[in-house]
C-alpha positions as CSV (number, residue, x, y, z in Angstrom):
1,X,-36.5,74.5,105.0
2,X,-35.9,76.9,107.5
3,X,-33.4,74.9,109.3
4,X,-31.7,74.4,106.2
5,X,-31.2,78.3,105.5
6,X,-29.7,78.6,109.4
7,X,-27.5,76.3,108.3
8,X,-26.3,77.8,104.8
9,X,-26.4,81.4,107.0
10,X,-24.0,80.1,109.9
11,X,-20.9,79.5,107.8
12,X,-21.4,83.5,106.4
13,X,-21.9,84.4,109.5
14,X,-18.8,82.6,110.9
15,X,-16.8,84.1,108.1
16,X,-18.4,87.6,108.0
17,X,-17.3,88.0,112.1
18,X,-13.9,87.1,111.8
19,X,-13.3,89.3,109.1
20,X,-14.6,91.8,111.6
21,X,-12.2,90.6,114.0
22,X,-8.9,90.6,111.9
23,X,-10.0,94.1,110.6
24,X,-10.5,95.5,114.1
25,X,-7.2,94.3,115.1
26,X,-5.4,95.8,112.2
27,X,-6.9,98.6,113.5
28,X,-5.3,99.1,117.1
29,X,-2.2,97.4,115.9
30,X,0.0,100.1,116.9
31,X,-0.9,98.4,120.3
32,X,0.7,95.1,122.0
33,X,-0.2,93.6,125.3
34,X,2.2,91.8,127.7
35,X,0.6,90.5,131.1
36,X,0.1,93.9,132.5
37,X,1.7,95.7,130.1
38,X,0.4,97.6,127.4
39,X,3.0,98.9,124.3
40,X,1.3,101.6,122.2
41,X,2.3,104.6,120.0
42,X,5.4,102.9,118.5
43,X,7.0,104.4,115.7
44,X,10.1,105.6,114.3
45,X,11.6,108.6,111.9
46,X,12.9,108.1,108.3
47,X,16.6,107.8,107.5
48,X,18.9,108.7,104.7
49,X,21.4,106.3,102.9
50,X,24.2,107.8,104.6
51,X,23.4,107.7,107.8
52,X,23.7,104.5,109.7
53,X,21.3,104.9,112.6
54,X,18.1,105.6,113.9
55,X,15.4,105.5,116.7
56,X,12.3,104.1,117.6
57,X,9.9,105.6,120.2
58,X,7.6,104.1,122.4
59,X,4.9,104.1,125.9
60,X,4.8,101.3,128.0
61,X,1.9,101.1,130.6
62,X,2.3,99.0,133.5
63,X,-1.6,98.5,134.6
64,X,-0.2,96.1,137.2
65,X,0.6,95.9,141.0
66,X,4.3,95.4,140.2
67,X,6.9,96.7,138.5
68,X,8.8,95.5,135.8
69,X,12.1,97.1,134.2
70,X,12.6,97.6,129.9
71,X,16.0,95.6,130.1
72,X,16.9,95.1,126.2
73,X,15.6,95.6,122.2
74,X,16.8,94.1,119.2
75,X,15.9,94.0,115.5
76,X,16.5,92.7,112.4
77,X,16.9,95.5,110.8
78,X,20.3,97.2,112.7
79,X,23.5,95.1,113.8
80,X,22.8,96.8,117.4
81,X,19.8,98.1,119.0
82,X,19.9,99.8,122.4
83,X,18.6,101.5,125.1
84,X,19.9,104.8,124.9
85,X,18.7,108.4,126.6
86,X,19.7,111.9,126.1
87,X,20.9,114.2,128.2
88,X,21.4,118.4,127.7
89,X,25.2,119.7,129.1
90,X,24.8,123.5,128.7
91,X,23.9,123.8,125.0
92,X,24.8,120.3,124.0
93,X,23.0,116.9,123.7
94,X,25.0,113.8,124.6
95,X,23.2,110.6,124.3
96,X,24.4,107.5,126.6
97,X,23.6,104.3,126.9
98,X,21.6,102.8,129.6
99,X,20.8,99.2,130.9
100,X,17.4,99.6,131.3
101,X,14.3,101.9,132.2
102,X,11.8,101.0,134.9
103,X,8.2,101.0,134.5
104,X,6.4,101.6,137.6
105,X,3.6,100.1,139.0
106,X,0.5,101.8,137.4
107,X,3.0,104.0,135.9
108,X,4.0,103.9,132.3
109,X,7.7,105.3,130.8
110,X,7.5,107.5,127.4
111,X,10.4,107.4,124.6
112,X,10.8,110.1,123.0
113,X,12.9,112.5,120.6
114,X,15.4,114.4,123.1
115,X,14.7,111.7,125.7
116,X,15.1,108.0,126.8
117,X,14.5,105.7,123.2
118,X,15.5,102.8,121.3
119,X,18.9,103.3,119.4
120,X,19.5,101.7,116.2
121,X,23.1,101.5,114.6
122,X,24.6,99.8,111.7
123,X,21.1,99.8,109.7
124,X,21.1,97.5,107.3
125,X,19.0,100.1,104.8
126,X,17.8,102.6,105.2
127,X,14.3,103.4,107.1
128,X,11.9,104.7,104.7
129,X,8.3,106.4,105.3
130,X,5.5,104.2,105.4
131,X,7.2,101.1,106.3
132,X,7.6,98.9,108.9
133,X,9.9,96.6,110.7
134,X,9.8,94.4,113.9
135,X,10.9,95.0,117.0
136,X,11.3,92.6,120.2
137,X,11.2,94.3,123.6
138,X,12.7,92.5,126.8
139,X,11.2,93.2,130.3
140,X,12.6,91.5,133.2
141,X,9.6,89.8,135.0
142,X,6.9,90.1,131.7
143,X,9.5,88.5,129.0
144,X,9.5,89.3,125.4
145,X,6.9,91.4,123.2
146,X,7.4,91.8,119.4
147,X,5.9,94.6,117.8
148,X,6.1,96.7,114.4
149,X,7.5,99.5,113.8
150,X,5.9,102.1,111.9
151,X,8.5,104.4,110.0
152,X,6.9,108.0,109.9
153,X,8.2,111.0,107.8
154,X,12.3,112.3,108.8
155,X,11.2,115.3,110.6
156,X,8.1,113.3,112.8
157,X,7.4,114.5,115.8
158,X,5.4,111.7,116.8
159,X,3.5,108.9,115.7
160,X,0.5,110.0,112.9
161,X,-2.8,110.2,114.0
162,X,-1.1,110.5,117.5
């Protein structure tokens, strides 16, 4: 009799933990890991219709003994997505293009509004609070990482909760 409740028990049990699993992951899923790299606070701003581009802002940690270098983005979601950063001339902002951003050895890089981030051009819609989209990140020695995108509110200076 008592083996027989064990048994009837288990499969709850089973169920009941990985349920706890899948809930803690949603959880921390702002978060991805790549060998020894670890992608966290992603997110991005809202868009209007009439504008065509966007962002998306990120921190890499490189909890390794080597480095590795950001070398391309793309998405779904734009015709291009680039590595762009911005630099101040006097009183004016210009933002270039850039082929990549190296993330040191127990270092980690920061993108960031008025700073090194993702570019996105030729959206294909708009980018609206409390969405999401994907986005897959190349590194030249770890490979490829897809993570989501949160879209926060147009005037976001940073990730909520962050």
């Amino acid at each position: 009799m008592i083996q027989s409740r064990v048994a009837t028990r288990l499969p709850r049990f089973a169920l009941s933990l990985v349920f706890l699993l899948s809930a803690t992951t949603s959880v921390f899923a702002d978060e991805a890991t790549l060998g020894d790299l670890v992608i966290r606070h992603v997110w991005s701003r809202a868009t209007i219709a009439s504008v065509g581009t966007g962002a998306v802002y990120l921190e890499v940690d490189n909890n390794g003994a080597t480095a590795d270098r950001l070398v391309g983005v793309a998405t779904p979601v734009a015709a291009m997505a680039h590595l762009h950063t911005t630099e101040m001339q006097g009183n004016m902002a210009s933002m270039q293009a850039i082929d990549g951003l190296d993330v040191p050895a127990g270092g980690k890089i920061i993108l960031k509004p008025q700073n090194s981030h993702v570019m996105l051009m030729g959206l294909s819609a708009p980018l609206k609070q409390g969405t999401t989209f994907p986005l897959t990140l190349q590194f030249e020695k770890a490979g490829k990482v897809d993570v989501n995108v949160p879209v926060e509110a147009a005037g976001a200076l940073g990730p909520e909760g962050n």
